[in-house]
C-alpha positions, -999 to +999 in steps of 0.1 A: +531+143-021+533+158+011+542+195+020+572+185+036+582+170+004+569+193-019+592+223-002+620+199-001+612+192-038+609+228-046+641+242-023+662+212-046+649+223-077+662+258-072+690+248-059+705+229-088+692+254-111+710+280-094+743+258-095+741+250-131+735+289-140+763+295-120+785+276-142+772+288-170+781+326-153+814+313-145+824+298-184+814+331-195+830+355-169+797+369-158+808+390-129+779+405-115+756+377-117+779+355-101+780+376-073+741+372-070+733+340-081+763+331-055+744+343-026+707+332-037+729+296-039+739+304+001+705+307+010+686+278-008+717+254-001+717+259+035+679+257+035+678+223+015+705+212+045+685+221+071+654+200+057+675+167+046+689+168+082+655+169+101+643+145+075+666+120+081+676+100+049+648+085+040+631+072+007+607+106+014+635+127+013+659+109-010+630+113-043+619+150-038+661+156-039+665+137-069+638+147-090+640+185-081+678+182-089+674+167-121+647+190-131+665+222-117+694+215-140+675+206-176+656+237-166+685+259-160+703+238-194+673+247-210+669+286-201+707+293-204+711+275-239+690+249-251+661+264-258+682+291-284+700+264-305+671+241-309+659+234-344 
């Protein structure tokens, strides 16, 4: 993996995460961190924009994306609930 994908990889996984906490701050009226996690969402989302663009939308870009997306979300699923009502 390259380091181009690697950051892409990496800006996608936080990305996601950030978008599925936010939901989770949102269903339970979270103020405050909304406001944060709302602005830490502005800067990775305009980063991971930036990198797809000069990319282009190739199979390089399109798999870092995917994977750090689905990862970012099981990982934020997991930390913001799963992991507390496992048996």
């Amino acid at each position: 993996m390259t380091s181009a994908m690697l950051q892409l990889f990496t800006a996608n996984f936080a990305f996601i995460g950030l978008k599925a906490w936010q939901q989770r701050n949102v269903a339970y009226l979270k103020y405050a961190s909304v406001f944060f996690v709302s602005n830490a969402l502005a800067a990775v989302e305009i980063y991971v924009i930036f990198r797809v663009a000069a990319q282009g939308p190739a199979l390089e870009t399109i798999i870092p994306v995917g994977l750090g997306g689905g990862l970012g979300c099981i990982t934020a699923m997991y930390l913001t609930r799963g992991h507390s009502n496992a048996k």
